[in-house]
N, C-alpha and C positions, 0 to 999 in steps of 0.2 A: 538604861532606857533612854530614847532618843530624847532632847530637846525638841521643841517646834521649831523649824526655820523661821526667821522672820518672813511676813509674807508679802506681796508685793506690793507697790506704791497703790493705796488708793484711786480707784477706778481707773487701773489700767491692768490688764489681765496678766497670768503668773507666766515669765517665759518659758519656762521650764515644762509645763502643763502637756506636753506632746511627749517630753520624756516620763514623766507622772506615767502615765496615760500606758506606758508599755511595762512598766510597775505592778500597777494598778490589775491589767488583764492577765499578764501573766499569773498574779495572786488568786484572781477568779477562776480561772483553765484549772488553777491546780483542785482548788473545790469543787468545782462539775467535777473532772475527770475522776476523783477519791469516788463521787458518788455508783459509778459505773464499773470504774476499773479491777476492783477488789470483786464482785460478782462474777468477772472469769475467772480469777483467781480460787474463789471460794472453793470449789472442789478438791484441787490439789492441800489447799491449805487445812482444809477437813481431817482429810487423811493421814498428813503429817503431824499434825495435833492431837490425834483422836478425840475430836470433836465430833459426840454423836448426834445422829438424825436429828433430834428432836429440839437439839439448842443450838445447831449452824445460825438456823434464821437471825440468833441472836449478835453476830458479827456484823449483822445489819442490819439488823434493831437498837443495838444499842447507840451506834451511831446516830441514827435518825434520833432516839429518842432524845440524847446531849445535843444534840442539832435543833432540831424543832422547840423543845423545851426551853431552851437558854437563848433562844436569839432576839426577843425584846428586851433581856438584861444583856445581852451582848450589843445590839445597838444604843440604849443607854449608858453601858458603859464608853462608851465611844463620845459619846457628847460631852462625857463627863471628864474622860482624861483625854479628849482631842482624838481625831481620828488616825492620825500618822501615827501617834503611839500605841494607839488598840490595834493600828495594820501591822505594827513591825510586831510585836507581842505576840498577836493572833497568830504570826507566820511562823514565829521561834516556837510557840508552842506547838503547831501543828507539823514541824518539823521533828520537833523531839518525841511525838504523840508515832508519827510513822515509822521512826525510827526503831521505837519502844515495838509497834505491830511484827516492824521486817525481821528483827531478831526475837519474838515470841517463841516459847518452848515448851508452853502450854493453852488449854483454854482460856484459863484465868486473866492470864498476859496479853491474851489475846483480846478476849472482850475488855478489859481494862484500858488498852491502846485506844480499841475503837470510840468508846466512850470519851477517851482524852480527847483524841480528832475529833469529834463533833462539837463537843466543847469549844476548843480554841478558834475550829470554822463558824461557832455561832458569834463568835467575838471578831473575826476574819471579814468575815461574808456581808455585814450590813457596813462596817468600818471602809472596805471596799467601794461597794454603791455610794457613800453620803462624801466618800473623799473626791468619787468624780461630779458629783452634783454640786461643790461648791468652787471644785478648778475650773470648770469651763461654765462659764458664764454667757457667753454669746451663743445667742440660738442655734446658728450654725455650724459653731463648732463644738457645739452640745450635740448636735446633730448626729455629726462624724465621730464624735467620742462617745456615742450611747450606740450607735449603728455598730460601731467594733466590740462593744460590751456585749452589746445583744444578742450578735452573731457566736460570740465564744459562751454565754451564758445558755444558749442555741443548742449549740452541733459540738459540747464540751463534751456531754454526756456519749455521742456516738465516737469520737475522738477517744475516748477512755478504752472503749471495747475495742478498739483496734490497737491500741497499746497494752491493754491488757492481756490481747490472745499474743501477740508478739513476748512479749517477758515473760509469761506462763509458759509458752510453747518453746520457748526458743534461751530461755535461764533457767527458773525456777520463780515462783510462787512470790517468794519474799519480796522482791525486786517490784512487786507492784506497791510496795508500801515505799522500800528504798529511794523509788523516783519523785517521792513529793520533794526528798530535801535539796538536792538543785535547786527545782523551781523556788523554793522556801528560802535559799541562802538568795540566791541572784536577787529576789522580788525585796528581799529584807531589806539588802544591800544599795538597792537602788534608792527604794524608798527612803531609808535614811539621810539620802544624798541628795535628792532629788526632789520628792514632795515638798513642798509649800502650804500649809493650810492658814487660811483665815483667821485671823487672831482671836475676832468675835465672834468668835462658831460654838464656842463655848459652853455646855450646861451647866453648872457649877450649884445646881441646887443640890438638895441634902437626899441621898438615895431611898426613893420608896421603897420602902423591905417590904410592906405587907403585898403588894405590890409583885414584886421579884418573884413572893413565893406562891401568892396566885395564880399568875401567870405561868411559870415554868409548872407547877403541879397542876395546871388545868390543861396547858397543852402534852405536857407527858401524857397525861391521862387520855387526849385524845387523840395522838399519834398511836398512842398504844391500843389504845381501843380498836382501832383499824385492824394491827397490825395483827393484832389477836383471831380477831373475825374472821381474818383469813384462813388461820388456821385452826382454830374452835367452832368457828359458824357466830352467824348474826344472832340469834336467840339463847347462846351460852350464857348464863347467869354473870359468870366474870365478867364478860365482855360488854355485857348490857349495865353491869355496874360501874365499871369503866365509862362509859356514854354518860350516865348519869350522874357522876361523880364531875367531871369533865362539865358538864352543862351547868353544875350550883358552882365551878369552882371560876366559873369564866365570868357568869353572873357578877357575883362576889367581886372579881378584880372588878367589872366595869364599876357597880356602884361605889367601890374603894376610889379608882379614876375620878370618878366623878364627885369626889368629897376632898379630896388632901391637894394640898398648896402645890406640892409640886411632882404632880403625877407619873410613874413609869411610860405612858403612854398616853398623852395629852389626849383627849378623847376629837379633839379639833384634826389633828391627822385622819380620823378616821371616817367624820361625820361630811367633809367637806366630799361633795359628792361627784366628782372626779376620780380621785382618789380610791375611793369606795371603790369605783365601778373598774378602775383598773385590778384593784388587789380582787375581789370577785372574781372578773373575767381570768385571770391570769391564774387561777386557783385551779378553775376549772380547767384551762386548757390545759392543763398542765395533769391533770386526771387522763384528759385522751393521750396524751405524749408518752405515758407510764403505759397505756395502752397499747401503744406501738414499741416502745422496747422489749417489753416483758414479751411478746407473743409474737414478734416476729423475729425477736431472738432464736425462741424454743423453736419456730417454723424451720427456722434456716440452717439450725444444728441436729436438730433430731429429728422431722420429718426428710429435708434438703440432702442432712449428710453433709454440711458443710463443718467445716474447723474452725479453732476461735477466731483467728487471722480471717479465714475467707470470713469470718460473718461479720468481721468486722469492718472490712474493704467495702463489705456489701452495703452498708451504712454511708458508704462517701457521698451517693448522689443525695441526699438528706442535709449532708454537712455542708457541699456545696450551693444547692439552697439556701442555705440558710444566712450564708455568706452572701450571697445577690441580694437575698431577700431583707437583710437587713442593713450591709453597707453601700448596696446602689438604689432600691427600691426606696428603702424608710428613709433612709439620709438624705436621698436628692426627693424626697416630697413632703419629709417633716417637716420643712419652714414654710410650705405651700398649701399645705390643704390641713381641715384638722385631724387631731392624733385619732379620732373616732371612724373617720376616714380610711383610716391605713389599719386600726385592729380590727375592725368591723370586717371589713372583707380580706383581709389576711386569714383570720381564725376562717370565715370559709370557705376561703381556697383549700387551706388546712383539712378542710371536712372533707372535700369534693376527694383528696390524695387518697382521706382514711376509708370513705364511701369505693373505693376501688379493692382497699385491701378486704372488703365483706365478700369479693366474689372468688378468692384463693381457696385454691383445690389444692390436692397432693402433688398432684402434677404440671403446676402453675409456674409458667415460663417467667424466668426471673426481666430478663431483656424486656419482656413484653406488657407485665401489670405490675412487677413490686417496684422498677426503676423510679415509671414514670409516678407512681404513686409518692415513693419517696422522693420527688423533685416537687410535686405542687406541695407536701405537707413542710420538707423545708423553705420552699418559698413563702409558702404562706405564715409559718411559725414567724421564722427572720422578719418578713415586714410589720407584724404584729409587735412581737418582741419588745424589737426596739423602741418605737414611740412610748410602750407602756413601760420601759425602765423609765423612761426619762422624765414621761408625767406623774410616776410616782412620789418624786421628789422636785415637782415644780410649786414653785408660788408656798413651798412651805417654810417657815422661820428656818433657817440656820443653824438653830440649838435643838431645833426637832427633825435634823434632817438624819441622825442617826438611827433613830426607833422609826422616821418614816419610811427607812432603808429597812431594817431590819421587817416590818411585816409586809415588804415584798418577798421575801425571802420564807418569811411567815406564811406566808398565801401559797407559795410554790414549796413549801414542804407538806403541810399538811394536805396540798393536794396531791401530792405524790404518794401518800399514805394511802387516804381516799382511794386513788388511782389504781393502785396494786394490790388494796382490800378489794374493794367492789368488783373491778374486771376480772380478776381471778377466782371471785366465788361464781359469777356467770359463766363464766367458760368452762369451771368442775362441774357442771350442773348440766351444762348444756351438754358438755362429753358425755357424763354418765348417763343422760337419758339420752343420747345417740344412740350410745353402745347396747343397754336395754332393748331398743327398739328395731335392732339390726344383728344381735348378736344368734338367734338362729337358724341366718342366713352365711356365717363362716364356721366351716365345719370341717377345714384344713386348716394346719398351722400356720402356712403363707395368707390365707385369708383372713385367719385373726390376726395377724400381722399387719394387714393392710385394713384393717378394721379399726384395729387401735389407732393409727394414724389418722384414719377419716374422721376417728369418734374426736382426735384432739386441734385438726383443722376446722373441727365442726363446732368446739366449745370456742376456738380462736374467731371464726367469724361473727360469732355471736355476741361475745364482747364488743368488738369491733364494732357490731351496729352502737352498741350504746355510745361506745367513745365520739362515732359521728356525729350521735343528737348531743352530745356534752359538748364538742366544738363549735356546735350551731346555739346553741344557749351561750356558750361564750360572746359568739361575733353580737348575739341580740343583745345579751347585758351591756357588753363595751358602744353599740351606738345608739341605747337607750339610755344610760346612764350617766356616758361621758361625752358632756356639752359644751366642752371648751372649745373656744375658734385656735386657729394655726398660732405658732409662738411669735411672737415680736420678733424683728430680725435683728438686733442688738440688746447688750446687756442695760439692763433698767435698774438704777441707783437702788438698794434697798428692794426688801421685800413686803409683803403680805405678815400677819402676824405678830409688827414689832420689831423687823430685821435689824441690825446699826448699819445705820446709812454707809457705814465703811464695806460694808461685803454686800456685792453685787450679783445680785440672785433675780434671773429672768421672770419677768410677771407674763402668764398666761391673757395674751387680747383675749377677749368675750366677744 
């Protein structure tokens, strides 16, 4: 296990911080892309497993569930043994977790892998965010180093599907687990060499257990609860006690937080109303973004006829948005206008892209409504995005910037759940009462053929409209809630909360 580098001289910034910085994203790309890239895979990996119907879903439930569940004990752990040793750990584990998936030979091994991987990404994933929130310190090049974050945290997820239909199509199946370990050896590697963290970044209080197991059993419970609904329905007795179960078990931690000396989750990260209104906003939009992969996925492979490669090319003008949108747009106006600024109308640009995809037919010219749809929704994501990585983890203590990392991560899992529960029960719903309502009017084969199709572009647009009002509830939480003025354009001694005056943490002007 690594040592900490000593860190740099007292207020003068780490020089190394640019090589960090390609460490750092790298280690993120490789977590987005896990989240995507295994779902082309799925199919082929089904089959050679015999992995039936009924528990595939769970290759990627079990993931989510080690993911979602464990990442405020995984950004606590981070404060507590230091961020560079929870990123190199997180990366050895998630390395030996894909390894464990690429060579599985059965179910078991299989869901056991997946569950490892979400695990070691929940120790990964906030360990990641709180190491670049305490390297760059200057607004500006907080700017450019949360604008490259943002964009790969962005357009990771579409970047996955186009290497996923590539090694599925063109290897085999395994080879989408096999590719984490590169990325995992070089990120480890660098990282040990490389990173620098703050001496006094430190948590070093005594681990909240009742705490740990609150939390991870309250968000299992409501990841799962989602996950279920989708496939049991909203009024399944499990499913509803799952919610409920979930609701006394969150309770419970907060009033725990809110009584012991040295809390899992400082209730002051959450209550500071900035903060709040980023992980909110970011929750949500992140419900319409699941909107848009899930169902213009299925559009462009089983209505379209296209193949995993083309659907996944077909994703670039999205990826490239989001690259504009977050390393030209957010970066060159983050230290200019405030961050409510750039999420507020970013999220509805976002809307304006997805409000286009409600007008897709079977016969819907790609060149003509899904490009330009996919260039306002990654413009708009990218310029959001970014600001709201970065204000997640401003102006907070040092020793809380690991769990303030981790329920960014928090927000944007459980919305992802939400996202893929709810949109998908609207779209079976909407299909099926299509199909009902038009099914005595195909009375050939090729008409029920073309029926099914219309009945499932007809449940896709209908999600679609919710995902638009959910991006527009975003842009309104994000510039009703977050009042912070534009950042200081240099780094300010100390922080907010108690910082030591030795680590230099940007205070947000008002």
């Amino acid at each position: 296990m690594p040592k900490t580098a000593p860190s740099a001289a007292p207020g003068l910034p780490d020089p190394g911080r640019w090589k960090a910085l390609v460490f750092i994203a790298l280690a993120q790309l490789m977590v987005v892309l896990d989240a995507t890239i295994v779902n082309i895979a799925l199919p082929s990996a089904q089959q050679d497993l015999g992995i039936s119907d009924g528990n595939r879903q769970w290759v990627i439930t079990a993931y989510a569930l080690a993911f979602g569940g464990l990442l405020l004990f995984g950004g606590r752990i981070s404060d507590l043994w230091g961020r560079k040793r929870a990123f190199v750990v997180g990366l050895a584990g998630f390395a030996a977790a894909s390894a464990l998936g690429g060579a599985a030979t059965g179910e078991a091994m299989m869901l056991g892998a997946r569950a490892l991987q979400g695990a070691f990404g929940a120790l990964l994933a906030p360990a990641a965010l709180s190491l670049l929130a305490v390297t760059f310190t200057d607004a500006k090049e907080r700017a450019k180093a949360f604008g490259i974050y943002g964009a790969i945290a962005g357009g990771g997820g579409a970047v996955g599907l186009i290497l996923g239909g590539f090694l599925t199509e063109y290897l085999n199946w395994r080879w989408t687990f096999f590719v984490n370990i590169p990325f995992a050896v070089v990120a480890a590697l660098g990282a040990y060499l490389v990173i620098r963290e703050p001496a006094a970044g430190r948590n070093r209080s005594a681990l909240d257990v009742p705490g740990v197991v609150l939390s991870t059993l309250g968000l299992v419970a409501l990841v799962y609860g989602f996950t279920r609904a989708e496939s049991e329905g909203w009024g399944d007795a499990g499913t509803v006690g799952l919610f409920v179960g979930s609701a006394v078990l969150l309770a419970a931690f907060v009033l725990v937080e809110s009584r012991v000396r040295a809390p899992l989750l400082p209730l002051r990260v959450l209550t500071d109303r900035n903060r709040g209104g980023v992980y909110l906003s970011l929750g949500l939009a992140v419900i319409g973004m699941f909107g848009l992969f899930l169902f213009l996925t299925y559009y462009l492979q089983v209505v379209k006829g296209y193949s995993p490669v083309m659907t996944g090319f077909a994703f670039l003008p999205m990826i490239a948005g989001m690259i504009v949108g977050s390393t030209q747009i957010g970066t060159r106006l983050m230290t200019r206008v405030p961050p409510r600024l750039l999420m507020g109308p970013g999220f509805l640009t976002a809307a304006v892209g997805m409000l286009l995809l409600t007008q897709l037919e079977v016969g819907t010219s790609y060149a003509g409504l899904i490009l330009p749809a996919q260039l306002l929704l990654g413009l708009g994501m990218g310029t959001a995005f970014m600001p709201a990585m970065s204000l997640a983890t401003h102006g907070v203590d040092p020793k809380d910037a690991g769990v303030a990392s981790a329920m960014v991560n928090t927000s944007q899992q459980v919305g992802g759940a939400i996202g893929t529960a709810l949109l998908n029960t609207i779209a079976a719903s909407a299909t099926t009462a299509y199909l009902v309502d038009h099914a005595a009017s195909a009375t050939t084969p090729d008409a029920r053929k073309l029926l099914q199709l219309q009945g499932m572009v007809e449940g896709y647009t209908s999600a679609i409209w919710w995902a638009v009002g959910i991006l527009a509830a975003a842009a309104a939480i994000a510039v009703t809630l977050i009042t912070t003025g534009k950042p200081d354009t240099g780094a300010v001694a100390g922080s907010r909360e108690g910082a030591d005056d030795e680590v230099r943490i940007p205070v947000v002007a008002h």
